[in-house]
PAZAPA-4460 file (N, C-alpha, C; in steps of 0.05 Angstrom, whole numbers, plus 32768, in hexadecimal, padded with zeros to 4 digits):
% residues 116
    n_x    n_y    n_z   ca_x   ca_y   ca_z    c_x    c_y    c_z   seq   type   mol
   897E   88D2   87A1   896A   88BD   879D   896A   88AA   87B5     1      X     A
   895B   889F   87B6   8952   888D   87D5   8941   8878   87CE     2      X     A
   8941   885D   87D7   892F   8850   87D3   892C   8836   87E8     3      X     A
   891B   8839   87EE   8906   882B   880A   88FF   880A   8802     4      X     A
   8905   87FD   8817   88F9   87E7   880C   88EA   87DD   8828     5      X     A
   88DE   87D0   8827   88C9   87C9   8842   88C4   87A4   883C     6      X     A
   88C7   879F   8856   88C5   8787   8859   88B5   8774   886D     7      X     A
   88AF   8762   8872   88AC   8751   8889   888D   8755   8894     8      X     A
   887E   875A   8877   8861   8759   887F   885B   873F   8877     9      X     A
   883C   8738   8886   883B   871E   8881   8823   8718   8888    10      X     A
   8812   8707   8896   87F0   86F8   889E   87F7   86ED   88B8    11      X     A
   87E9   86F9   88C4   87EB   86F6   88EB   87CE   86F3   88EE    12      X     A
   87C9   86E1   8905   87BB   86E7   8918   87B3   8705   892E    13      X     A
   87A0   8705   8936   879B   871C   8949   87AA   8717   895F    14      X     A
   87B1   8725   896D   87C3   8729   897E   87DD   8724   8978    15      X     A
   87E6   871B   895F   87FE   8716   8958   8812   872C   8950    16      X     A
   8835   8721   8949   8843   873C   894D   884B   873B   892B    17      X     A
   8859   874F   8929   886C   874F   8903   887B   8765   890E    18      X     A
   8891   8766   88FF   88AA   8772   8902   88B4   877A   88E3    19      X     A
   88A9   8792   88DD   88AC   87A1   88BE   88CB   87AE   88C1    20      X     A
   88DD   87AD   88A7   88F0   87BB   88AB   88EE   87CA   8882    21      X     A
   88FB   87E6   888A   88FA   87F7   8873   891E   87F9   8873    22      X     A
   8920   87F1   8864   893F   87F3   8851   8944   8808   8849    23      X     A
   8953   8825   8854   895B   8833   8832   8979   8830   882C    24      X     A
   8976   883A   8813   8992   8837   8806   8995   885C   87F0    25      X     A
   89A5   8867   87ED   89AA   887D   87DD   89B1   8897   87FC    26      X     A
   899F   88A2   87FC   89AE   88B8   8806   89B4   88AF   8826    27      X     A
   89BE   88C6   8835   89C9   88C2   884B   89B3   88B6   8859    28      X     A
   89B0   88A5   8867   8996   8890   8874   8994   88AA   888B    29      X     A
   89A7   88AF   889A   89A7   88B7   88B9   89AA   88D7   88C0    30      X     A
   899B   88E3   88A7   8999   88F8   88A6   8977   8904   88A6    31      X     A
   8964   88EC   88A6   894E   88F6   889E   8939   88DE   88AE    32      X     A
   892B   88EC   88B7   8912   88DC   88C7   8902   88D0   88B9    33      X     A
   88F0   88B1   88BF   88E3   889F   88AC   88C8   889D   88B8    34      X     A
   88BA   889E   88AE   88A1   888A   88B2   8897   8877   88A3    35      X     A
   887D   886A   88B7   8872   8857   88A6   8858   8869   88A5    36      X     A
   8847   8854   8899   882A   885D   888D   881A   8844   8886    37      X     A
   8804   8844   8881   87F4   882C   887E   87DE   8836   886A    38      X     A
   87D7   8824   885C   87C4   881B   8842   87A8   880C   8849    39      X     A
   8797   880E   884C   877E   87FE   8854   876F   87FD   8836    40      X     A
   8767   87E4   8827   8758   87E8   881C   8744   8803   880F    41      X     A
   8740   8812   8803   872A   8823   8806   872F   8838   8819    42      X     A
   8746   883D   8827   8749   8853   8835   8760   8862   8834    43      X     A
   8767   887D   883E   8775   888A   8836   8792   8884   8846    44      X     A
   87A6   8881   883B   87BE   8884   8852   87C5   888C   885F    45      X     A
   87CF   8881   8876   87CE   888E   8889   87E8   888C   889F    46      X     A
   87ED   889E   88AF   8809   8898   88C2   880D   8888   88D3    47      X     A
   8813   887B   88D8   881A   885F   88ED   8835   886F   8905    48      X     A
   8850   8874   88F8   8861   887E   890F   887A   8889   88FE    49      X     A
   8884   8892   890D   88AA   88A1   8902   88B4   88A6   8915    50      X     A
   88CA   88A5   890E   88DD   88A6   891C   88F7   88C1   890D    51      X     A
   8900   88D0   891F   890E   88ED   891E   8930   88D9   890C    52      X     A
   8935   88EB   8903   8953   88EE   88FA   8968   88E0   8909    53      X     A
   895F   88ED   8925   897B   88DE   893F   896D   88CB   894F    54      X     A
   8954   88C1   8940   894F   88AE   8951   8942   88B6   8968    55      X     A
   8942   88CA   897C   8938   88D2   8990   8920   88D3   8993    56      X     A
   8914   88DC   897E   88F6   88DF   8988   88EB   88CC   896F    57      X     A
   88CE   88C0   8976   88B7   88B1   896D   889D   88BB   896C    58      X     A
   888F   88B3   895D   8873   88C1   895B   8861   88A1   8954    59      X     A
   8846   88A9   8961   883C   888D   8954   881B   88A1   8951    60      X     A
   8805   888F   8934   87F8   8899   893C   87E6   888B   895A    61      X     A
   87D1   8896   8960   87BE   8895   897A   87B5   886F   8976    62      X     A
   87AB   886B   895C   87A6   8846   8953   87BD   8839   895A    63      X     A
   87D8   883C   895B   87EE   882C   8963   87FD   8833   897D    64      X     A
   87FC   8845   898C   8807   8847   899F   8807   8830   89B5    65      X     A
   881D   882C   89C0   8821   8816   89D5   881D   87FB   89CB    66      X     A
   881C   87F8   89A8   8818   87DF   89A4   8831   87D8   898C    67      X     A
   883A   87F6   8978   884B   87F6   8963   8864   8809   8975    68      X     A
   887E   87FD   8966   8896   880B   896C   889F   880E   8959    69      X     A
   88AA   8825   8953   88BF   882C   893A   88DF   8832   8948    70      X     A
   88F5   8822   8938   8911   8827   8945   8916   8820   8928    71      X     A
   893A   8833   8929   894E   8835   8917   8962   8827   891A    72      X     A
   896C   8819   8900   898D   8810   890F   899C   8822   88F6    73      X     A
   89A9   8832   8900   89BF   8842   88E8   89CE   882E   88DA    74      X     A
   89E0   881E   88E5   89F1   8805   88DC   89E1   87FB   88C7    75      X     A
   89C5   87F8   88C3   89B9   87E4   88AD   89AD   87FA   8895    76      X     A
   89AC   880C   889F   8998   881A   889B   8977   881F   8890    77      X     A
   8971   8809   88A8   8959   8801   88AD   8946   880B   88B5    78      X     A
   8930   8812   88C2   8926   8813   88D3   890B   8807   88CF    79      X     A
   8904   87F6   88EA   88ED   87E8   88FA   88DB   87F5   88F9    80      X     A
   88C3   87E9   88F5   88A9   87ED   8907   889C   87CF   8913    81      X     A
   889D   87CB   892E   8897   87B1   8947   8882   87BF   8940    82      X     A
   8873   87A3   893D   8851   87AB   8945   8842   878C   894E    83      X     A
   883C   8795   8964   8833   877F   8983   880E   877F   8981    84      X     A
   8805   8768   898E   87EE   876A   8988   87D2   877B   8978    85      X     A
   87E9   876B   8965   87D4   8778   8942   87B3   8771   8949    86      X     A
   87A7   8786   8941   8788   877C   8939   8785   877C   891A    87      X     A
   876B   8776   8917   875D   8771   88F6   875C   878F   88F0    88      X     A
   8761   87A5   88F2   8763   87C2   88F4   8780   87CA   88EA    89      X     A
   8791   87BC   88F2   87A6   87C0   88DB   87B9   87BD   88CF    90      X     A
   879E   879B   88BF   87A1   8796   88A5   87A2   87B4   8893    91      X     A
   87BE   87AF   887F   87B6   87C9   886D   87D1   87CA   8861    92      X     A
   87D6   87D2   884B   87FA   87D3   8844   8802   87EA   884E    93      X     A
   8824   87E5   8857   882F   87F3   8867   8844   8804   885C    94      X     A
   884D   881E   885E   8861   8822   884E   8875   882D   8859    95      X     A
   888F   8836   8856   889E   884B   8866   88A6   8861   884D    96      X     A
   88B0   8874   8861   88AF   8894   8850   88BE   88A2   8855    97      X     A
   88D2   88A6   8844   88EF   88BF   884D   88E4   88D9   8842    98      X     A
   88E6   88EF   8845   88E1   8909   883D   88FB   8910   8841    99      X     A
   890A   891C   8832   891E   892D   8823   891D   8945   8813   100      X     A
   891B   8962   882F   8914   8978   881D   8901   896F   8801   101      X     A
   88FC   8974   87EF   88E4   897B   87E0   88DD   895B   87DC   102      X     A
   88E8   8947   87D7   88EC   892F   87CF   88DF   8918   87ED   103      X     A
   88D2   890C   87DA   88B5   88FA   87EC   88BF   88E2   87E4   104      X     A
   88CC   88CC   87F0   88CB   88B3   87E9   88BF   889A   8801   105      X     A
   88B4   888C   87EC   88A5   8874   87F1   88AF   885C   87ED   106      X     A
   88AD   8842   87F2   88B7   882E   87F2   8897   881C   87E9   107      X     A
   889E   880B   87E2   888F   87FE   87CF   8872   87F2   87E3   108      X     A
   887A   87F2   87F9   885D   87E1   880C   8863   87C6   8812   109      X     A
   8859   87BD   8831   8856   87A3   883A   883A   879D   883F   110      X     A
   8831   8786   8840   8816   877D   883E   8815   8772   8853   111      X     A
   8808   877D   8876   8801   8776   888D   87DF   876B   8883   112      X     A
   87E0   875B   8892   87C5   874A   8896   87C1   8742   88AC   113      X     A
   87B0   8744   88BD   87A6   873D   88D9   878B   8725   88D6   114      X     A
   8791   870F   88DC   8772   870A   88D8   8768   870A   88FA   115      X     A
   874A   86FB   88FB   8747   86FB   890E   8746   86D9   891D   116      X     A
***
């Protein structure tokens, strides 16, 4: 069992930064790669970034590149997503996501807001 908690969303300005962190707790944290994902009103979910098992590699989608970072701290067993000059584009709830062989977990969602 695993369970995600997500934090540190909040109502920014455009060009402004937020600093989301996903908590897990239950199985081995540092065994399994995370992402986030995002919620828009009326649209379908979608991938934002992840980050690998050992940390080494990152993925972002093509909408966040050079603007969102995803990093791990094993010690907390945390991991970040930095996200730097937000636009009104993504406003949308945010989530992170462990996959564990057959087992899909979700964490409850943060509520990013960008105004303009």
């Amino acid at each position: 069992q695993v369970q995600l908690v997500e934090s540190g969303g909040g109502l920014v300005q455009a060009g402004g930064s937020l600093r989301l962190s996903c908590s897990a707790s239950g199985r081995s944290f540092s065994r399994y790669g995370i992402g986030w994902f995002r919620q828009a009103p009326g649209k379908e979910r979608e991938f934002v970034a992840a980050i690998t098992s050992s940390g080494d590699n990152t993925y972002y989608a093509d909408s966040v590149k050079g603007r969102f970072a995803i990093s791990r701290d094993y010690a907390k067993n945390t991991v970040f997503l930095q996200m730097n000059s937000l636009k009104p584009g993504d406003t949308a709830v945010y989530y992170c996501n462990l996959v564990a062989g057959p087992w899909n977990y979700w964490g409850q969602g943060t509520q990013v807001t960008v105004s303009n």
